[in-house]
Structure formats: C-alpha cells, structure tokens
C-alpha positions, -999 to 999 in steps of 0.1 A, spaced: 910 -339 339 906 -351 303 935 -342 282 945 -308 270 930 -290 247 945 -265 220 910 -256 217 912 -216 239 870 -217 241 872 -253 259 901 -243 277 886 -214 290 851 -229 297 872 -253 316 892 -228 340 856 -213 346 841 -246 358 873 -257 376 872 -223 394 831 -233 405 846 -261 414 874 -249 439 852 -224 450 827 -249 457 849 -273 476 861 -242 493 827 -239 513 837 -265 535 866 -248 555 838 -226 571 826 -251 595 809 -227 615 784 -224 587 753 -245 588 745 -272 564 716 -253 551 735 -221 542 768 -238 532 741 -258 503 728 -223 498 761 -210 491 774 -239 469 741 -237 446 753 -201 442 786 -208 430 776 -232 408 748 -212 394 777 -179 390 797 -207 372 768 -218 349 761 -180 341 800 -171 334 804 -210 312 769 -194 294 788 -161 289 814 -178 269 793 -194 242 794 -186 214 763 -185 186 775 -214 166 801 -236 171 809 -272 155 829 -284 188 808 -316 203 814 -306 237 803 -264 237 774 -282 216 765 -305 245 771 -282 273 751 -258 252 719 -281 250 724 -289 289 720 -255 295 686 -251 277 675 -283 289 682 -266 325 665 -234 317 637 -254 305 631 -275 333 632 -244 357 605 -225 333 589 -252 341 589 -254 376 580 -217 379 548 -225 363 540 -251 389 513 -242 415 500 -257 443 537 -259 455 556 -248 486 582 -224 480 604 -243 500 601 -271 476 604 -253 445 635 -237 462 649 -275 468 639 -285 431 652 -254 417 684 -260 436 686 -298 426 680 -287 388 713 -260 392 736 -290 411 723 -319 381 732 -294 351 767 -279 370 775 -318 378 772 -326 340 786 -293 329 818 -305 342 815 -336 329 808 -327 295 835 -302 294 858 -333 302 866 -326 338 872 -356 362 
C-alpha cells in the first residue's frame, strides 16, 4: 500500500476499499461455488464497496486522489447510463458489460486511492 496518510477521509476510503478487497479475495475459499456465481458474488462486493467509497465523499474537496476517484465514479455511472439505453442487446450481455464496467472502476478505485 502507498504510504500513510494523515489524511482521516483517504484513510477511511482506504479501509473501505481494502475491506472489498478482503472480502473479495475471500470468495475463493467457497470452492463449492461455481465460477459463475463466485463472479456474481465478487461484482457485488465490489459494487457494495463502490457505494460505501461513494458514501464517503464529500461535496468539495481539494485532495487529488478523492478528486480522481470522484471523477472515476461518474465516469462509471456514465458509462452504465449508457449501456441501459442500449437496445437490441441480450440481457445476458448487458449483464457481462455492466459487470465488466463495476470490476474496471473498483480495479482503478483502488488504485487511485494508492493501494498496491
């Protein structure tokens, strides 16, 4: 992990990512779930982990890194606006692009926020 921060709002949206992390890694004790549900289950955590980060925010903030995370998230929520206004599209794919969208913004989350 990058070095500490006395920063409490990184710090804390650290422990949450760290925690979706854990959590996510977790998942793979339970061998006796199927690959399909085991990827369900991780998009999950990472999408609870996104939502709890999101929680954190606040409205303004000059720190470069809530900045960035803060514009990965709206990038994310505007790509999956835009994928609910696609047609013509199998709900299983959109359910595979909408999953893929949730692991690329989580992956850089944590990598924004510093965390190796």
């Amino acid at each position: 992990m990058a070095s500490e921060t006395r920063d409490p709002l990184l710090k804390k949206l650290r422990e949450i990512a760290i925690a979706g992390l854990e959590e996510r890694r977790g998942l793979v004790v339970y061998t006796k779930i199927e690959a399909v549900e085991m990827d369900r289950l991780a998009r999950q955590v990472e999408q609870d982990a996104i939502e709890r980060i999101r929680g954190e925010l606040p409205e303004a903030t000059l720190i470069p890194e809530v900045v960035n995370v803060r514009e990965r998230l709206e990038q994310m929520d505007a790509q999956l606006a835009e994928l609910t206004g696609k047609e013509g599209v199998s709900e299983t794919s959109l359910n595979l692009e909408r999953d893929d969208i949730v692991w690329r913004a989580f992956e850089e989350v944590v990598y924004l926020l510093g965390i190796e």
